[in-house]
N, C-alpha and C positions, 0 to 999 in steps of 0.2 A: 773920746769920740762920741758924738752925740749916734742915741738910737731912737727908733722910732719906737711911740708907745703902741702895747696891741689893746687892742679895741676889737677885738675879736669875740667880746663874754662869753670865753671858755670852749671857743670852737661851735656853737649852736649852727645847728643844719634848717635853713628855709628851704621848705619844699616849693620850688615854684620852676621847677625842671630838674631835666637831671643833671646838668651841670652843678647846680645849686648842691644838688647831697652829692656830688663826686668834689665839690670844694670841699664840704665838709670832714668828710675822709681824709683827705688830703693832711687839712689842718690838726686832724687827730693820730694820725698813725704813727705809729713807732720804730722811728729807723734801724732799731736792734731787730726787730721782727719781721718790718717788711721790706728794708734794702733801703737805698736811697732818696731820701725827702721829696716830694714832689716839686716844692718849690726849691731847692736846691739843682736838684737837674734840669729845671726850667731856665733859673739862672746859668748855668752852666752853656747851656744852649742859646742863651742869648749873649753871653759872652763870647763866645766862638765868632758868630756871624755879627757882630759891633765892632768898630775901630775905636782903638784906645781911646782918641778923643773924639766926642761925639755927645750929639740931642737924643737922647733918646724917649719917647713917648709910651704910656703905657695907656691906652682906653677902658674905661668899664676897669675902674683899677678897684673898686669897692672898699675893701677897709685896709686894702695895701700890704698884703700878708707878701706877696713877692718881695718888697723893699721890708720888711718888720725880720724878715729870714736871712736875708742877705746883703744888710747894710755895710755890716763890717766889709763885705765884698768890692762896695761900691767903687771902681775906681777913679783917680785924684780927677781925670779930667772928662767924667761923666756930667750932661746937666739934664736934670729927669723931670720929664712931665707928666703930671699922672691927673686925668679927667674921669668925671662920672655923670649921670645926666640927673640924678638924683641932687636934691639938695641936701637935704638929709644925710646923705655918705657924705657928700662932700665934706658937711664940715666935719663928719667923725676923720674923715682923710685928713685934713687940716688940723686938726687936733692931732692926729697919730704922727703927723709929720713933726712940726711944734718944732718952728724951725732949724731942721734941715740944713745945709746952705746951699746943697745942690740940688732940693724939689720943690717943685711949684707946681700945685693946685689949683685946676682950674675945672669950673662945670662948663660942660658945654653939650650939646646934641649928637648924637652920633652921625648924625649926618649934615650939621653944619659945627664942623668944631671951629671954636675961638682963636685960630691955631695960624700961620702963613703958611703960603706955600714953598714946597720944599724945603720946610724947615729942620726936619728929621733926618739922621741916620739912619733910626732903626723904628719903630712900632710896632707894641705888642697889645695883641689882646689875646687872653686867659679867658679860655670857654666862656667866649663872647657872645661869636655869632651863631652858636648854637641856640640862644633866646630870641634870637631876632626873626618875628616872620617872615621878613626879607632882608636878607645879609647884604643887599647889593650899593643901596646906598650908602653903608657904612665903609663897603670895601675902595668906591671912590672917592668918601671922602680921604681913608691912609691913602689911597696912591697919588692924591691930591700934595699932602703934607709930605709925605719922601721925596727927598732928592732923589734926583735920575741917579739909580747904582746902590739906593740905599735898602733896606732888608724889611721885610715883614714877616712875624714871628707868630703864630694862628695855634694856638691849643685847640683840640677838640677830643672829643668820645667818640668812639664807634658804637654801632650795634649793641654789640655784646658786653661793653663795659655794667660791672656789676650784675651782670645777668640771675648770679643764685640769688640775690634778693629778689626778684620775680617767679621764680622757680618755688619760695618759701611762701610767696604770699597765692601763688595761684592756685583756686578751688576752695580758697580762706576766706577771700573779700569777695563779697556777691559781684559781677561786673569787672572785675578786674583786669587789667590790661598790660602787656608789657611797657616800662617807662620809655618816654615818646621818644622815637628816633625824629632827630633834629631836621629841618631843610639843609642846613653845612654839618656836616660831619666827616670820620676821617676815610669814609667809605667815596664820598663823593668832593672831597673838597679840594683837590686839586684838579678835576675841572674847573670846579668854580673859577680857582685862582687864574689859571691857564689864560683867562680873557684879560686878563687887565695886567699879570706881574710876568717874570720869564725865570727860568730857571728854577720850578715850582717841586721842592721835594719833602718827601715826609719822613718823619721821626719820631719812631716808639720810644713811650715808657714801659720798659719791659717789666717790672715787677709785679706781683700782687701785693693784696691786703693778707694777712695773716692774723687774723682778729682771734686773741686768747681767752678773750670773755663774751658769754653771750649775750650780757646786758647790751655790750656795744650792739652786737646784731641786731637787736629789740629796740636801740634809740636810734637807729638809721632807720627801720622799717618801720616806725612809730613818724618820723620825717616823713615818710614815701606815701604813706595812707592814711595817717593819722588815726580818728576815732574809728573809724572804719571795721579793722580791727578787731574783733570783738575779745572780750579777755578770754573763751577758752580757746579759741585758737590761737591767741598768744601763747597762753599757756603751752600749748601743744607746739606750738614751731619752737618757744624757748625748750624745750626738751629736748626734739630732734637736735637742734644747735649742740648744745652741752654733749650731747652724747657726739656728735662730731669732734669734739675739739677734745673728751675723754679719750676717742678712737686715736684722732691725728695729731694733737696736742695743738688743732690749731683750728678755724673756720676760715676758707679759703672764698678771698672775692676777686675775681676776674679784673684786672683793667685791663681794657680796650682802650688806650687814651694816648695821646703822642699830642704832635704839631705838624706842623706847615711851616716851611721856610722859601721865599719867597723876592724877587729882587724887580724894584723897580725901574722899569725903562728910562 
């Protein structure tokens, strides 16, 4: 059975929000230690509210770690479209797929995607709209592509996800700020949805991170701040960690992070 290649170089975190280092996490943690894969319960969740046979659409699909997780999963009478507005991802997408027989590739805008209408079952985006300064055009163009009855699948962070890496860095880095609560997030985003979809319900990831090394600690908040950072309070925060995880056997990170499930009129 073909798989898709990962194109992931080793899990690297871009700081360019915080969805960005909570992908990152994601793609590194260790389902012995902190429960169930993210992208596995993701899939799981969108397996539920999909019918067997079905279009399903993934936006902002970036280097495809959803489909790289769970191909073996796919079933026989899935046909999956995964877009990014990047060109650049695209073709690492395109490569990483390196045909598929059930995905197609395509760049498109997020607010005009390439795409017909109601051509979708289902549509996902994976801590999407959390980067966008205005989620609104993007959310008409899915309700544009669903068929009338068909699902929209919305990951996000709340507030407080990852919150101790803010906790470790504040009074370290001059200016410091807690990382940016979004415009959509899981505090507010079933308002959002309320306008445009019915049926608008949310679903936690209940797990945490359980991080046994404090390098890890040190190369997510080296993503969050970068140089910033100076080395003796590195220094000083990689101690405090260690002695955490001497104490607990573990360093504990918050997720604040679920979905949105959602049906179009």
């Amino acid at each position: 059975m073909h798989r898709f290649r990962d194109t992931t170089q080793g899990g690297s975190v871009r700081r360019t929000g915080r969805s960005q280092l909570s992908e990152g996490m994601r793609a590194q943690h260790d389902p012995l230690t902190a429960g169930l894969p993210w992208y596995g319960w993701l899939f799981d969740r969108i397996l539920v509210h999909t019918p067997d046979v079905a279009a399903v659409l993934e936006v902002g699909a970036g280097a495809g770690l959803l489909w790289t997780y769970n191909y073996d999963r796919l079933p026989m009478a899935w046909w999956v479209w995964l877009t990014d507005t990047n060109p650049d991802v695209v073709t690492e997408l395109r490569n990483a797929v390196d045909g598929a027989p059930q995905v197609t590739v395509a760049q498109g805008d997020l607010a005009d995607l390439p795409l017909g209408d109601s051509a979708f079952d289902t549509v996902v985006a994976n801590h999407l709209l959390e980067v966008l300064d205005d989620p609104m055009p993007a959310l008409d163009e899915f309700d544009r592509v669903l068929r009338p009855g068909g699902s929209i699948v919305l990951a996000a962070d709340g507030p407080t996800h990852l919150i101790e890496l803010d906790r470790l860095l504040a009074g370290r880095v001059e200016g410091w700020r807690p990382l940016d609560v979004p415009r959509f997030h899981l505090g507010n985003g079933a308002l959002v949805l309320a306008e445009r979809f019915a049926g608008v319900r949310q679903e936690r990831f209940a797990d945490g991170f359980r991080l046994l090394d404090p390098d890890t600690v040190m190369m997510l908040l080296a993503a969050v701040c970068g140089r910033r950072l100076s080395v003796e309070h590195a220094a000083e925060i990689r101690a405090e960690v260690a002695a955490v995880i001497d104490r607990d056997g573990h360093f504990h990170l918050t997720t604040d992070t679920g979905l949105f499930v959602a049906t179009a009129h």
